[in-house]
C-alpha positions in Angstrom: 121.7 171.8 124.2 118.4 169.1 123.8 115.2 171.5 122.7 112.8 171.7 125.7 110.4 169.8 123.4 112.7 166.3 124.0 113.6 167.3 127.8 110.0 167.6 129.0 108.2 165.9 126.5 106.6 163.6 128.9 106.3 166.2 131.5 103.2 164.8 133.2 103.9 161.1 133.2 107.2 161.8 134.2 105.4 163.7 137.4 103.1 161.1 137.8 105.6 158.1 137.8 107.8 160.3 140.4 104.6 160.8 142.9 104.0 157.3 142.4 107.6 156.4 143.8 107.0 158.7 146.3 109.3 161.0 145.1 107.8 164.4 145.9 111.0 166.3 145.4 112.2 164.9 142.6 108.4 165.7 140.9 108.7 169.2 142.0 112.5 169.5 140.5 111.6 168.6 137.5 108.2 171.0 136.9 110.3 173.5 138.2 112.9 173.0 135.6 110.6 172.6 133.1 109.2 176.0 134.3 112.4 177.7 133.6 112.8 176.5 130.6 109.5 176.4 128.9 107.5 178.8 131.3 104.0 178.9 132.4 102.2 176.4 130.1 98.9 174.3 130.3 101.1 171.2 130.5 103.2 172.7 133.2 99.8 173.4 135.1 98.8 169.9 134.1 101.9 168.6 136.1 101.5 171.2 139.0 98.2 169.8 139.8 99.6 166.5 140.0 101.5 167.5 142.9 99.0 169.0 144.2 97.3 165.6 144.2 100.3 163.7 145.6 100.4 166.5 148.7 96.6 165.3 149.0 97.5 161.2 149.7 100.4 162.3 151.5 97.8 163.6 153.9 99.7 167.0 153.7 96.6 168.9 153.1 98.1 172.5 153.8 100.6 172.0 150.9 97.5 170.2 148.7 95.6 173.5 148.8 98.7 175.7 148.2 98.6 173.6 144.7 95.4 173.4 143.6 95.3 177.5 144.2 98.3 178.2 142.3 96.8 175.3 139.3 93.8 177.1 139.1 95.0 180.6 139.2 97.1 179.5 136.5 94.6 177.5 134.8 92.0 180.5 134.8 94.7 182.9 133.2 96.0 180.5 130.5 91.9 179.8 129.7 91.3 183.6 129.2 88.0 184.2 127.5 88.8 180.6 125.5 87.1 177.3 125.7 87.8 175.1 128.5 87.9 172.0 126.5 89.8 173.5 123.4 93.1 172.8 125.0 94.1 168.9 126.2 95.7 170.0 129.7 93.4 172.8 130.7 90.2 170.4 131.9 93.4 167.9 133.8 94.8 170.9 135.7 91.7 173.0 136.1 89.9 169.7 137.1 92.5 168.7 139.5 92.3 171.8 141.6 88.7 171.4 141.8 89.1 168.2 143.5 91.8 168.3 145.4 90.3 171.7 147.3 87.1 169.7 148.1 88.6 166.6 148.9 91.3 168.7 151.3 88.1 170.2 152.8 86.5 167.1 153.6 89.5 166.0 155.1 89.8 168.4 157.6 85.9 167.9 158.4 85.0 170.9 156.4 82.4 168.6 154.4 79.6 170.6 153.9 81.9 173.6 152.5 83.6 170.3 150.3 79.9 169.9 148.6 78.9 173.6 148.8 82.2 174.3 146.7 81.8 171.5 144.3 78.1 172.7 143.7 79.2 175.5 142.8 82.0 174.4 140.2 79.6 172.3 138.5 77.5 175.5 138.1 80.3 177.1 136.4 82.2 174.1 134.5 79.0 172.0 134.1 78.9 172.3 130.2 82.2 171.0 130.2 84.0 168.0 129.7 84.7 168.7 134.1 80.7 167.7 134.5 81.7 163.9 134.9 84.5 164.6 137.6 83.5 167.1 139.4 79.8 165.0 140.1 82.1 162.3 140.7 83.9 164.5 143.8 79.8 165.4 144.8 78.9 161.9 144.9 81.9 160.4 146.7 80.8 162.8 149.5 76.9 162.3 149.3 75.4 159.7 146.8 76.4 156.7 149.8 72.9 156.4 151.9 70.8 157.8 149.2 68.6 156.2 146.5 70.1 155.2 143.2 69.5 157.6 140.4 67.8 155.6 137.4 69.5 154.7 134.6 68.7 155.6 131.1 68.3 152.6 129.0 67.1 153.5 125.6 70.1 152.1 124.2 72.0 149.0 124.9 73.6 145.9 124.3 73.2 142.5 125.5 70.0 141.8 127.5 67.7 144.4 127.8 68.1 146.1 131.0 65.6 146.4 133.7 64.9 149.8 135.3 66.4 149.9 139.3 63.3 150.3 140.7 61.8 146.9 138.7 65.6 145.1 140.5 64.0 146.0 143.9 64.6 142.9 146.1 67.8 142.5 144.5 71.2 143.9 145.3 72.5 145.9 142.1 76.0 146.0 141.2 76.9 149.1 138.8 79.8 148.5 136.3 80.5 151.9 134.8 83.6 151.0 132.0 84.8 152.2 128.6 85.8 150.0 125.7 89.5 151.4 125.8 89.8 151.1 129.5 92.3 148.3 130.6 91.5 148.7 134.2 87.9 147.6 133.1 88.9 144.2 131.3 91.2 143.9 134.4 88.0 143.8 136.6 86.4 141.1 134.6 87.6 137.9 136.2 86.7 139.9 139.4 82.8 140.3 138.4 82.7 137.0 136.7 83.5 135.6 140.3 81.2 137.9 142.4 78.1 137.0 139.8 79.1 133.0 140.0 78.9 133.3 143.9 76.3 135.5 144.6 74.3 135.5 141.3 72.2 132.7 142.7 71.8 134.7 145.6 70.1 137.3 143.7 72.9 139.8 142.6 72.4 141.9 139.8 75.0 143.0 137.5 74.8 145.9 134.8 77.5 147.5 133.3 76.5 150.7 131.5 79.3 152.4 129.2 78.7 154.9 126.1 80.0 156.4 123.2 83.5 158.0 123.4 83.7 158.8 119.4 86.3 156.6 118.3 87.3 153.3 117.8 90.3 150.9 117.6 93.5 152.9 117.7 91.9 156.0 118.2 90.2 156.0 115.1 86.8 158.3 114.8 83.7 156.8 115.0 79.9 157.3 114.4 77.9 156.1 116.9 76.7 153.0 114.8 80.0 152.0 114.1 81.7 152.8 117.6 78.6 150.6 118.8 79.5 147.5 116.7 83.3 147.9 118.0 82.3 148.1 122.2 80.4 144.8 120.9 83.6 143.0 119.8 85.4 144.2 122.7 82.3 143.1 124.9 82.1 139.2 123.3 86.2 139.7 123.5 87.1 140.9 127.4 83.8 140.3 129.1 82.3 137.2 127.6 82.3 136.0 131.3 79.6 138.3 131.7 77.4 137.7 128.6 74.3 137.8 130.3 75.4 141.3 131.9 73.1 144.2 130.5 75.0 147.2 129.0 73.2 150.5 128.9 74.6 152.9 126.0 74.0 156.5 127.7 76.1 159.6 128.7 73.9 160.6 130.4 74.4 157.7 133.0 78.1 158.8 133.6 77.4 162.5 133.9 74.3 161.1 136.3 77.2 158.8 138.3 80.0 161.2 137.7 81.4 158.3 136.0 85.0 160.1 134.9 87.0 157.2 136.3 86.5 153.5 134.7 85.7 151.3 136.0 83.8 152.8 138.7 81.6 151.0 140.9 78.7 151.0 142.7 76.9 148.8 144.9 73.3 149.2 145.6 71.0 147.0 148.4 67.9 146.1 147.9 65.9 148.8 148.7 67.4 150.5 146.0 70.1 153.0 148.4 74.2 153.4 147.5 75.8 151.4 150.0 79.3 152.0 148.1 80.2 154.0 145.7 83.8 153.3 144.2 85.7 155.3 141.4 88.1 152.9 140.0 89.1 148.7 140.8 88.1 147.0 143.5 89.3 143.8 144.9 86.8 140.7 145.5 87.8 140.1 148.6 86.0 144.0 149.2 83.3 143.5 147.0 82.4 140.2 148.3 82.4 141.6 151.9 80.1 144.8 150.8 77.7 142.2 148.9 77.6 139.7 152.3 76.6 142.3 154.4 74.0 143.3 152.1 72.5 139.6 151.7 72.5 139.2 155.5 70.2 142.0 156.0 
């Protein structure tokens, strides 16, 4: 018999890359089997929440629920009186329930029990590494129509950056991305275009980032030296967008719930979220948002 260790040892991705085929039943066969072998673990709640989250784009929001309340039951038990972030699946299952209750809610047109919910997560799980995602779920259903939340800029690279409220007049294009993020240097040529076609049209990009506490291969960092490396990865993957100012701050991706990179936001020029975007985005989308914007 193979030990468990080699059948499941990519439990998650396997999940994932199943749900992405749109194999639901296959995903659940094999977290079921992986159940009866290994039991109850924070990887096997780690994978439940995943289904739980294909249920959700399948638009089968009963079944969505039924997942995320089983993932955080479980989650909760195997946490105990421990630390959330102590364990590596714990925050992905735990954090997955979260938003896939809310985001079920505000399907249904349950929105204001969606944000009343997530409030009250972030009350809970706030001093945790869940702060960035579950802000993320609050902003997706409120930060669009509201007025930009300034950025902290006491440290950065590239050109120093201007405060929002100096860009007024301008629309403002928000870059949040990570130096390890290959989604990120896959937006690049994306920005490079939007800034060459509507740069002279008064678009603004920034792309804040910060400190993750490691460096090439994983390696650990101090901030000093983590800061020289998202400099060489900057001049390597973005030197499109040279002129692009890059605030170094946490506290901007706990502000934006910035747990997805890239994530993007597009703000007119008044200064209000017209779009607020965790993950890529095309340019033909972007383009579209930013025209609407300059024709006003």
């Amino acid at each position: 018999m193979v030990p468990a260790l080699f059948l499941f040892a990519s439990l998650v991705s396997d999940v994932r890359g199943l749900i992405a085929q749109h194999d639901f039943a296959g995903a659940e066969r094999v977290v079921q089997a992986y159940r009866a072998q290994s039991g109850a673990t924070a990887e096997f709640a780690a994978a439940l929440s995943w289904l739980g989250r294909g249920a959700l784009d399948a638009k089968r929001y009963d079944q969505a629920e039924s997942y995320a309340a089983e993932t955080r039951q479980l989650a909760l038990e195997l946490l105990g009186t421990g630390k959330l972030d102590s364990d590596p699946w714990l925050p992905t299952a735990l954090g997955a329930s979260i938003e896939v209750h809310a985001q079920a809610l505000a399907a249904r047109g349950e929105r204001p029990e969606a944000i009343a919910f997530l409030r009250q997560q972030l009350d809970l799980f706030g001093a945790t590494s869940l702060h960035e995602r579950i802000r993320k779920n609050i902003n997706l259903l409120t930060l669009e129509g509201k007025p930009a939340p300034p950025l902290e800029a006491n440290d950065w690279l590239g050109p120093r950056p201007d405060s929002l409220t100096a860009l007024h007049g301008h629309p403002i294009l928000l870059f949040f991305w990570a130096h390890w993020c290959p989604d990120c240097k896959a937006e690049a040529p994306v920005l490079a275009a939007l800034k060459n076609t509507y740069g002279p049209q008064g678009l603004i990009l920034i792309g804040p980032t910060k400190f993750y506490g490691y460096a090439a291969g994983g390696e650990e960092a101090a901030p000093a030296a983590e800061k020289q490396y998202i400099e060489q990865v900057r001049r390597r993957y973005y030197a499109a967008l040279a002129d692009m100012p890059v605030p170094l701050s946490a506290a901007n991706f706990l502000t934006y719930g910035a747990s997805t990179t890239p994530t993007l936001i597009l703000v007119d020029r008044a200064g209000v979220v017209r779009f607020y975007h965790p993950g890529a985005a095309s340019e033909a989308e972007l383009s579209a948002r930013i025209q609407a914007i300059l024709r006003e």
